[in-house]
KETOR-64721 format. One record per residue: residue in one letter; residue number from 1; x, y, z of N, C-alpha, C, O in turn. Coordinates in nm, 2 decimals, always signed. Example, Ala and Ser with C-alpha at 12.3 -4.5 7.8 and 13.67 -1.06 7.14 Angstrom:
<logu res="A" n="1" n_u="+1.32" n_v="-0.57" n_w="+0.78" ca_u="+1.23" ca_v="-0.45" ca_w="+0.78" c_u="+1.32" c_v="-0.33" c_w="+0.78" o_u="+1.42" o_v="-0.33" o_w="+0.85"/>
<logu res="S" n="2" n_u="+1.28" n_v="-0.22" n_w="+0.71" ca_u="+1.37" ca_v="-0.11" ca_w="+0.71" c_u="+1.29" c_v="+0.00" c_w="+0.79" o_u="+1.34" o_v="+0.11" o_w="+0.80"/>
***
This chain:
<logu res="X" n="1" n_u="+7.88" n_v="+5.08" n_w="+4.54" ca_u="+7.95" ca_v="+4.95" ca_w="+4.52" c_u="+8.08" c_v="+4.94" c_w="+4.60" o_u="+8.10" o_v="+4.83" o_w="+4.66"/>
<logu res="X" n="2" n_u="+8.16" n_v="+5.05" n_w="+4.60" ca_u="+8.29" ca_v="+5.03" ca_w="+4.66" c_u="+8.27" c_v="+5.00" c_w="+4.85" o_u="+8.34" o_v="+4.97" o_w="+4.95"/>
<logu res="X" n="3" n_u="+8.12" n_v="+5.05" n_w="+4.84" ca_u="+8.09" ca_v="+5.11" ca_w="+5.03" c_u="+8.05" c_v="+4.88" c_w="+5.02" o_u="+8.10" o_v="+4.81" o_w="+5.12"/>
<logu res="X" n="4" n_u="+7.99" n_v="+4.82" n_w="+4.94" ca_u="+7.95" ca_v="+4.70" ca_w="+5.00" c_u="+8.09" c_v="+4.58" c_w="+4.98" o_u="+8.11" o_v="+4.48" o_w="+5.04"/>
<logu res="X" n="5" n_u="+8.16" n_v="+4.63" n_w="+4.88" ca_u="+8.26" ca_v="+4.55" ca_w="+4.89" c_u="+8.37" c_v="+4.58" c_w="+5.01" o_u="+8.45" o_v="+4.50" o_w="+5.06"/>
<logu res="X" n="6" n_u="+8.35" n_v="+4.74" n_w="+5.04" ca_u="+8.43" ca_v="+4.73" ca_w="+5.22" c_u="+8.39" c_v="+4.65" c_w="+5.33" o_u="+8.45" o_v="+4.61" o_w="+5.43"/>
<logu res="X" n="7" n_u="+8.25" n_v="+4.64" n_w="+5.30" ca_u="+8.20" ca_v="+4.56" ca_w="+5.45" c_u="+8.24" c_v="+4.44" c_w="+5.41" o_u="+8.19" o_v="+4.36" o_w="+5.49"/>
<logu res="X" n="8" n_u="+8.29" n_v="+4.41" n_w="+5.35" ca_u="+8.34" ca_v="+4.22" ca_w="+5.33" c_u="+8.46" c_v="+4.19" c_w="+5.44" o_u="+8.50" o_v="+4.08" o_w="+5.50"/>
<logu res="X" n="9" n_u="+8.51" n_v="+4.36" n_w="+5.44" ca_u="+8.63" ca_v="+4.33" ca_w="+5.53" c_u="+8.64" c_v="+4.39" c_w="+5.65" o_u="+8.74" o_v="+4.46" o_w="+5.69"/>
<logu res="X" n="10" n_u="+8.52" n_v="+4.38" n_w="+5.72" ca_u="+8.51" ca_v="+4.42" ca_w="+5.87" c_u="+8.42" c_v="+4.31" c_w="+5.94" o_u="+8.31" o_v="+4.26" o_w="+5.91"/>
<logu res="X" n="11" n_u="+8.51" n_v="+4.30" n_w="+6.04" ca_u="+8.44" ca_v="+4.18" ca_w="+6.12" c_u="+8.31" c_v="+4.21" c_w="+6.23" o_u="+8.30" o_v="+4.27" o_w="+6.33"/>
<logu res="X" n="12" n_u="+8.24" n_v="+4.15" n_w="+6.17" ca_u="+8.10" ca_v="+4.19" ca_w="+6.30" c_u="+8.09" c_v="+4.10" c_w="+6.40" o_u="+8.06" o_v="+4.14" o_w="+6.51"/>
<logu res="X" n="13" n_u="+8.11" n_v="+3.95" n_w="+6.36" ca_u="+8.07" ca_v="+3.89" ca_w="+6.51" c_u="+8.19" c_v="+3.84" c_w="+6.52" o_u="+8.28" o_v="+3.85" o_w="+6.45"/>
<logu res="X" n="14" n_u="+8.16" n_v="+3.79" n_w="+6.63" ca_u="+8.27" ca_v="+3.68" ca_w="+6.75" c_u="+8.30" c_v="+3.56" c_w="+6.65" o_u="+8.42" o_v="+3.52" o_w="+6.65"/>
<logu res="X" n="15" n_u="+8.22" n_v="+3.50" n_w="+6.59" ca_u="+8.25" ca_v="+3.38" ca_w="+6.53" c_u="+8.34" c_v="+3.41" c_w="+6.39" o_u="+8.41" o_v="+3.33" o_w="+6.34"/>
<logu res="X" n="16" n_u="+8.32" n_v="+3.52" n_w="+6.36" ca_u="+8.41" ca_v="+3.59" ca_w="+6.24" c_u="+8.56" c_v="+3.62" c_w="+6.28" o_u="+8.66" o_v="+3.62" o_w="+6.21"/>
<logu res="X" n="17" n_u="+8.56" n_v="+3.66" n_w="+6.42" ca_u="+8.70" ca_v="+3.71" ca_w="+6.45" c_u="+8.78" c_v="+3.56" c_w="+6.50" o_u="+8.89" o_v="+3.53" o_w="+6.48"/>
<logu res="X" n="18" n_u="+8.67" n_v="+3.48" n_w="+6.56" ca_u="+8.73" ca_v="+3.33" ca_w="+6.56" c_u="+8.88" c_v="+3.32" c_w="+6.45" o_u="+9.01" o_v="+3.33" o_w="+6.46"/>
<logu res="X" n="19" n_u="+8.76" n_v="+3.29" n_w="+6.35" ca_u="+8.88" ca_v="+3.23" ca_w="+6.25" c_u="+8.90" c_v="+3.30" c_w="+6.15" o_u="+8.89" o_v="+3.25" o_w="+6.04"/>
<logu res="X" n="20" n_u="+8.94" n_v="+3.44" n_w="+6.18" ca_u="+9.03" ca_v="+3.53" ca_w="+6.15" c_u="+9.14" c_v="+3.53" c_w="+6.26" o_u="+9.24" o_v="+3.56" o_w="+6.21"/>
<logu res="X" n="21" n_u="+9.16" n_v="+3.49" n_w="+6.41" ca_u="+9.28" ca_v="+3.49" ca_w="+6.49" c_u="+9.33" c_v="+3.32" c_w="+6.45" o_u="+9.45" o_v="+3.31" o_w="+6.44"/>
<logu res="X" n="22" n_u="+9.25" n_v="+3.23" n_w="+6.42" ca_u="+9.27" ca_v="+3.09" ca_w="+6.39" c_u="+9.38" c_v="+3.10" c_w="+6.26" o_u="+9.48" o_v="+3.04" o_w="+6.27"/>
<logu res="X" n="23" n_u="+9.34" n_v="+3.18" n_w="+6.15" ca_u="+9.37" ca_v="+3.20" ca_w="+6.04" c_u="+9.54" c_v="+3.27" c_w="+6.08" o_u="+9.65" o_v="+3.22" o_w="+6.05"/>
<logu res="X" n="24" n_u="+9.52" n_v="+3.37" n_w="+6.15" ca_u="+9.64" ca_v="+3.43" ca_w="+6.25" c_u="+9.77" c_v="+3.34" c_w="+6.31" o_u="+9.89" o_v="+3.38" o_w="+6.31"/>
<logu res="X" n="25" n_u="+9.73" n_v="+3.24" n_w="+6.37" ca_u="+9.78" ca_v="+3.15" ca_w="+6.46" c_u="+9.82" c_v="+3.04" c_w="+6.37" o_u="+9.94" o_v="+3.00" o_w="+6.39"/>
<logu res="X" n="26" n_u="+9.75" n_v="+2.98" n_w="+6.25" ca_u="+9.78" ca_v="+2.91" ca_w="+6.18" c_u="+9.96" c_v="+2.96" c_w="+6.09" o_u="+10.06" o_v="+2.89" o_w="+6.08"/>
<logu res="X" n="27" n_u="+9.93" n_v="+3.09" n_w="+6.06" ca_u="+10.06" ca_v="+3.18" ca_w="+6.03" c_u="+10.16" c_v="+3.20" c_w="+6.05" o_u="+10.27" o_v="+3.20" o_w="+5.99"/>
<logu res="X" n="28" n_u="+10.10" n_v="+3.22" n_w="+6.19" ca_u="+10.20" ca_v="+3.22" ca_w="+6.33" c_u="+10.36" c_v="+3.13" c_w="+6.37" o_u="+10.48" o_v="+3.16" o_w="+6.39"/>
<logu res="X" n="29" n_u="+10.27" n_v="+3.01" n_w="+6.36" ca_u="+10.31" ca_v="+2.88" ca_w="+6.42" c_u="+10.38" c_v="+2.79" c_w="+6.29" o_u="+10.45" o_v="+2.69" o_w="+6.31"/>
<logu res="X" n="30" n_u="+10.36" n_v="+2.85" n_w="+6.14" ca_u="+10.44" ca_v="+2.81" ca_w="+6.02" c_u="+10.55" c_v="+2.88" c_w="+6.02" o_u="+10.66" o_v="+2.84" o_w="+5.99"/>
<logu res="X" n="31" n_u="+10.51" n_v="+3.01" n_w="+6.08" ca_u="+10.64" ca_v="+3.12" ca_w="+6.07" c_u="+10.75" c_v="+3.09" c_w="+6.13" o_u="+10.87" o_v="+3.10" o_w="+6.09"/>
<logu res="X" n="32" n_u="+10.70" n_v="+3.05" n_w="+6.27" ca_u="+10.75" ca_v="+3.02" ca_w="+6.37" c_u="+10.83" c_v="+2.87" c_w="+6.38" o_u="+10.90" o_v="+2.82" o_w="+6.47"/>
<logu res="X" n="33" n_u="+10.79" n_v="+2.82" n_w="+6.28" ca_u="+10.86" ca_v="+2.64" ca_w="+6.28" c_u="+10.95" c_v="+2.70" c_w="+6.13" o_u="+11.00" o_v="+2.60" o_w="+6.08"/>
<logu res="X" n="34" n_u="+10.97" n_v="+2.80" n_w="+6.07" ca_u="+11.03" ca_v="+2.83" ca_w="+6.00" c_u="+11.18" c_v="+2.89" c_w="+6.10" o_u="+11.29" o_v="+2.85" o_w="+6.09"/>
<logu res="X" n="35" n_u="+11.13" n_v="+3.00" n_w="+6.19" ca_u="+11.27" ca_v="+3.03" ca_w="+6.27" c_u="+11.31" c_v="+2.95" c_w="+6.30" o_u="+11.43" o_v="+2.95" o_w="+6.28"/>
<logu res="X" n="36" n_u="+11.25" n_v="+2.79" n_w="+6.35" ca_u="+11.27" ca_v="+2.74" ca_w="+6.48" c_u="+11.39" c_v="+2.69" c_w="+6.35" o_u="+11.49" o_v="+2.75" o_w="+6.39"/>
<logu res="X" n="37" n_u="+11.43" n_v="+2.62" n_w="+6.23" ca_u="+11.48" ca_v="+2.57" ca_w="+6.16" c_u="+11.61" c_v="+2.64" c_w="+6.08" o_u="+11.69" o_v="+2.58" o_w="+6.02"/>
<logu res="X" n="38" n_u="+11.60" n_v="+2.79" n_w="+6.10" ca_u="+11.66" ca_v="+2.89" ca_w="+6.05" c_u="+11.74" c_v="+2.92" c_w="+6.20" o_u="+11.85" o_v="+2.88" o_w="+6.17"/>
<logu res="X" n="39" n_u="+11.73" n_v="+2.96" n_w="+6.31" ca_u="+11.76" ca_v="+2.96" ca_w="+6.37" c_u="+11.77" c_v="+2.87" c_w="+6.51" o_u="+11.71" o_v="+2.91" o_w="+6.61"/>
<logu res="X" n="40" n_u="+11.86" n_v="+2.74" n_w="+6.50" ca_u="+11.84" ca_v="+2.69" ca_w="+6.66" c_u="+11.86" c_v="+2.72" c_w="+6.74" o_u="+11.96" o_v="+2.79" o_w="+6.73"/>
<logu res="X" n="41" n_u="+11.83" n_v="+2.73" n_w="+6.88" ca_u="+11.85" ca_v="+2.72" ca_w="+7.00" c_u="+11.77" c_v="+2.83" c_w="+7.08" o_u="+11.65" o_v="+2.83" o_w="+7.08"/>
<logu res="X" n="42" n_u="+11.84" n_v="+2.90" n_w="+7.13" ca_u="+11.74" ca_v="+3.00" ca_w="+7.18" c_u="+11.67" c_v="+3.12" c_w="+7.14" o_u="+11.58" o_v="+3.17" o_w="+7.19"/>
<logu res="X" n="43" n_u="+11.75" n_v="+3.16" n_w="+7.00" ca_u="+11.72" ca_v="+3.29" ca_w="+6.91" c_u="+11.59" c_v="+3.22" c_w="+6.85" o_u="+11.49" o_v="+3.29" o_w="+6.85"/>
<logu res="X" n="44" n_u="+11.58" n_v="+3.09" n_w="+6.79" ca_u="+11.47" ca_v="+3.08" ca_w="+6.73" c_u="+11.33" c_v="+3.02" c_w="+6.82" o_u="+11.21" o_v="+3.02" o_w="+6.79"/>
<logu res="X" n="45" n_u="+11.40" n_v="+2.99" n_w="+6.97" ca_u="+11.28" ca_v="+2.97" ca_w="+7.05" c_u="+11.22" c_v="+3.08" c_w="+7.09" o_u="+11.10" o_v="+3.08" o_w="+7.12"/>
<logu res="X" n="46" n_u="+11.30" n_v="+3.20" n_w="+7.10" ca_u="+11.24" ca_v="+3.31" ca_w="+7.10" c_u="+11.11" c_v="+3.35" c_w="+7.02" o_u="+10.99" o_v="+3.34" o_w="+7.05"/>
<logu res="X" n="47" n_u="+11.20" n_v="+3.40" n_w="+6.87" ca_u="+11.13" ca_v="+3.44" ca_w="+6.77" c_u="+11.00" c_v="+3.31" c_w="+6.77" o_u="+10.90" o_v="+3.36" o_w="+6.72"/>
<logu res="X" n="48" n_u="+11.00" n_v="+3.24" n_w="+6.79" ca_u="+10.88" ca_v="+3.16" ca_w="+6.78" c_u="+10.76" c_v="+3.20" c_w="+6.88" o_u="+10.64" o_v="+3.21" o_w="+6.84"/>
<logu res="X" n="49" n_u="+10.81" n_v="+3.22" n_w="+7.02" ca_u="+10.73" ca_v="+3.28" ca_w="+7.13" c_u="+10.69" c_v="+3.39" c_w="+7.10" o_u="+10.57" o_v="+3.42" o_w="+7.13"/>
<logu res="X" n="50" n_u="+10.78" n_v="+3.52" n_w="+7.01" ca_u="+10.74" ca_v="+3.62" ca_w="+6.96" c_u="+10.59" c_v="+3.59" c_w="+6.84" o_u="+10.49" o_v="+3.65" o_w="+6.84"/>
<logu res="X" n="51" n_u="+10.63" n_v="+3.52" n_w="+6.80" ca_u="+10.48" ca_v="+3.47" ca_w="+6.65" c_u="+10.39" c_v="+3.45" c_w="+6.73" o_u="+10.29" o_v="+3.52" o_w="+6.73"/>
<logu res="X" n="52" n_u="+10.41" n_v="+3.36" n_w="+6.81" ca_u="+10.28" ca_v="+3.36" ca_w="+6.88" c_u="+10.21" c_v="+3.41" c_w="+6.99" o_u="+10.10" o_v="+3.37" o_w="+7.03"/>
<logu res="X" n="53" n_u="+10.29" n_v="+3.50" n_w="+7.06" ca_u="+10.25" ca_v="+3.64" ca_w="+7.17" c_u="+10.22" c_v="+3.71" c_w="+7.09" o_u="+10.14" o_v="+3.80" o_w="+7.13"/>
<logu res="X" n="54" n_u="+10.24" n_v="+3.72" n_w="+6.92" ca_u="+10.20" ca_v="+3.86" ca_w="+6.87" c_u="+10.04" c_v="+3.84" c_w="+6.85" o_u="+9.97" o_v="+3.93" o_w="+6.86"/>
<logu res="X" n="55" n_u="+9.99" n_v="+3.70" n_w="+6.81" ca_u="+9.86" ca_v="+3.62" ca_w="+6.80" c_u="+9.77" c_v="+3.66" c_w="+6.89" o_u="+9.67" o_v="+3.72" o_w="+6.87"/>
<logu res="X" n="56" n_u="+9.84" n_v="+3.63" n_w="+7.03" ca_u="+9.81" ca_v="+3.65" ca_w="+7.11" c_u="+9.70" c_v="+3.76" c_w="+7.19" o_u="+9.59" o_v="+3.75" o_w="+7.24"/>
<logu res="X" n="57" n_u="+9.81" n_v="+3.85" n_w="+7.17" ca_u="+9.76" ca_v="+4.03" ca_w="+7.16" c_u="+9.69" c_v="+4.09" c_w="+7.05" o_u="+9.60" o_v="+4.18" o_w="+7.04"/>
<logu res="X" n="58" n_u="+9.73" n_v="+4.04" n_w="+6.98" ca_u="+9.61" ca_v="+4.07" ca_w="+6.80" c_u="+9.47" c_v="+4.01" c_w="+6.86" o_u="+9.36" o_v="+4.08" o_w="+6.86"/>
<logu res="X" n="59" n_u="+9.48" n_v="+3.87" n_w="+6.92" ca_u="+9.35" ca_v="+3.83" ca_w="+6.90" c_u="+9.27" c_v="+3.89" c_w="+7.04" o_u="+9.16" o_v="+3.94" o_w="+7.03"/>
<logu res="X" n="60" n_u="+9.32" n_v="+3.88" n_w="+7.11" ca_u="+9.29" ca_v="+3.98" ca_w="+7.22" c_u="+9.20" c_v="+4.12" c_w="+7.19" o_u="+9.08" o_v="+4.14" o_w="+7.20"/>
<logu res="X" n="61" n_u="+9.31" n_v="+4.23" n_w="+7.12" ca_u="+9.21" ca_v="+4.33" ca_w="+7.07" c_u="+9.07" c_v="+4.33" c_w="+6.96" o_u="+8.97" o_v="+4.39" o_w="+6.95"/>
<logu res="X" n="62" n_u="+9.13" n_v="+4.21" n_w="+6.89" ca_u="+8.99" ca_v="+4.21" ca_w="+6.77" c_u="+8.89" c_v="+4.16" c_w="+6.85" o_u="+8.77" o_v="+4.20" o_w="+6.82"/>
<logu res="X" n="63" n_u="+8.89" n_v="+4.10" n_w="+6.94" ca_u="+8.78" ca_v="+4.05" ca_w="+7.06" c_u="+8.75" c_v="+4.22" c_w="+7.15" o_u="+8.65" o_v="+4.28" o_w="+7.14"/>
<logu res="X" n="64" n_u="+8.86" n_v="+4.25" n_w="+7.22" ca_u="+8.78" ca_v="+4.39" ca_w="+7.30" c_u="+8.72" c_v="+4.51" c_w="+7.17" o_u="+8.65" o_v="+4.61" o_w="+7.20"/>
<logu res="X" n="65" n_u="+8.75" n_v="+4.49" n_w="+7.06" ca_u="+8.70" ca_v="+4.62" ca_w="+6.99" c_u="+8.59" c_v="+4.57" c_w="+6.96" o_u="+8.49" o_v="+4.65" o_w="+6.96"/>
<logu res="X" n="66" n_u="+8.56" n_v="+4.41" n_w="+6.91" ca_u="+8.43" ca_v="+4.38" ca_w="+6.87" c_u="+8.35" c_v="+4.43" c_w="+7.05" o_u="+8.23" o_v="+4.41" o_w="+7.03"/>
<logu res="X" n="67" n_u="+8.37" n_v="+4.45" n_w="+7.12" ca_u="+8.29" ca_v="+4.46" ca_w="+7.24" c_u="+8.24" c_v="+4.60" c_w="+7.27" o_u="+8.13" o_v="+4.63" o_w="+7.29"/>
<logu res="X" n="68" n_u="+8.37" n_v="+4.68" n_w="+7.26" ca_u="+8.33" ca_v="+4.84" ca_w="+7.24" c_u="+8.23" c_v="+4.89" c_w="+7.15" o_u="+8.13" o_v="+4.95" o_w="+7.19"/>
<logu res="X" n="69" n_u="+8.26" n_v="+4.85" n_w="+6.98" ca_u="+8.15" ca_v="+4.82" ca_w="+6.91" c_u="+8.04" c_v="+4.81" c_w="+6.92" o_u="+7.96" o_v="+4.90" o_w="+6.88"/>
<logu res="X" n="70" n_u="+7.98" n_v="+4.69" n_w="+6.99" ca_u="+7.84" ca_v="+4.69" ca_w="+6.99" c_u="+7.80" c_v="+4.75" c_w="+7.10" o_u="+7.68" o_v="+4.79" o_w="+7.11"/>
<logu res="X" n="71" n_u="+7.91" n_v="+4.77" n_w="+7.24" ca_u="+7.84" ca_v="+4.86" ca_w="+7.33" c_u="+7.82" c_v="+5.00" c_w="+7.27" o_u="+7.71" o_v="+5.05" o_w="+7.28"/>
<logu res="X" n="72" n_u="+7.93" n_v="+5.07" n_w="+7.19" ca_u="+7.87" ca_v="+5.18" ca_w="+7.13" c_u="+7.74" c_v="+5.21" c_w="+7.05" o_u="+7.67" o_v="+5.31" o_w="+7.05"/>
<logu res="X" n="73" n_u="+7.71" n_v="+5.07" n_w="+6.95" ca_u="+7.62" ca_v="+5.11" ca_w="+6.89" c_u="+7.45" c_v="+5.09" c_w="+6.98" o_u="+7.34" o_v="+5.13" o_w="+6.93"/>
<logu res="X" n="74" n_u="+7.46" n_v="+5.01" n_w="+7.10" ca_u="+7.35" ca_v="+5.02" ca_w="+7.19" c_u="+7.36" c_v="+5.14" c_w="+7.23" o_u="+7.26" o_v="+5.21" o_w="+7.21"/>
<logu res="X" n="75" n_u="+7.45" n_v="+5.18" n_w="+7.27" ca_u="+7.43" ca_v="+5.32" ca_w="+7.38" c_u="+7.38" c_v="+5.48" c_w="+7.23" o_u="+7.31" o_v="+5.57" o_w="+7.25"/>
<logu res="X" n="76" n_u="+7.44" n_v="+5.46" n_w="+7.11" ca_u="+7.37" ca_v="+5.51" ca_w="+7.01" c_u="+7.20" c_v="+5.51" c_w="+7.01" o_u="+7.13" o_v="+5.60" o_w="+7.04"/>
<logu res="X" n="77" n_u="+7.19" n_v="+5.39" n_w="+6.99" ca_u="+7.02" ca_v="+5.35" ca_w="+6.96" c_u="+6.91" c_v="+5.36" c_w="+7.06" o_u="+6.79" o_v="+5.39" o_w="+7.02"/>
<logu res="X" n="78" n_u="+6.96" n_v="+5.33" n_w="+7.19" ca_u="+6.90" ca_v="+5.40" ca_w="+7.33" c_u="+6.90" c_v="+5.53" c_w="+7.39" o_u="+6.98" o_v="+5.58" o_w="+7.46"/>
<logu res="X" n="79" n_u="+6.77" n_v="+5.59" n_w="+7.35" ca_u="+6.79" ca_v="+5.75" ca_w="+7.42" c_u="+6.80" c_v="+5.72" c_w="+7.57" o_u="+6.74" o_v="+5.63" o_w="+7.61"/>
<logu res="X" n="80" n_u="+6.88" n_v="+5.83" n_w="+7.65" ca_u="+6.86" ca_v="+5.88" ca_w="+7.79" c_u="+6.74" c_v="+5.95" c_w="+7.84" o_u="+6.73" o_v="+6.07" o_w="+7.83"/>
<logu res="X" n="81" n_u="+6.63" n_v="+5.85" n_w="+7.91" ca_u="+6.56" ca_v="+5.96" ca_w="+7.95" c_u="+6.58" c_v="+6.01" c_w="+8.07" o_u="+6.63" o_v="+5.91" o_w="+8.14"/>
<logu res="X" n="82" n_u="+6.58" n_v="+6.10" n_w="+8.14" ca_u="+6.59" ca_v="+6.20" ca_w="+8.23" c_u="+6.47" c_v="+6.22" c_w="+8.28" o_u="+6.45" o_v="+6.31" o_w="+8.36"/>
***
């Protein structure tokens, strides 16, 4: 039971990591209109570029690992013949 309620929280496809970075960015960009109001001028234009360069690079890798992933599990399932 505990092994099927883990798979709820790993992402298999591309359309899953979609809007799990959407969900990210949505975050982001609340956080970020939170500095912008907490902080004016350039400290909070920063920190806002920070929220969403971090999106940025998050969604970046959840995309290259989903890639590695399935190239590993092909290269698993395919023997080498010689």
């Amino acid at each position: 039971m505990p092994r099927k309620i883990a798979r709820l929280f790993v992402i298999k496809t591309r359309w899953e990591a979609y809007l799990i970075i959407y969900a990210l960015a949505l975050g982001a960009t609340s956080r970020g209109a939170h500095y912008l109001e907490v902080y004016p001028g350039y400290g909070g234009d920063l920190l806002f570029l920070a929220c969403t360069g971090a999106v940025f690079m998050a969604g970046a890798k959840i995309l290259d690992c989903l890639k590695y992933e399935k190239d590993a599990r092909l290269a698993a399932e395919v023997p080498i013949k010689n």
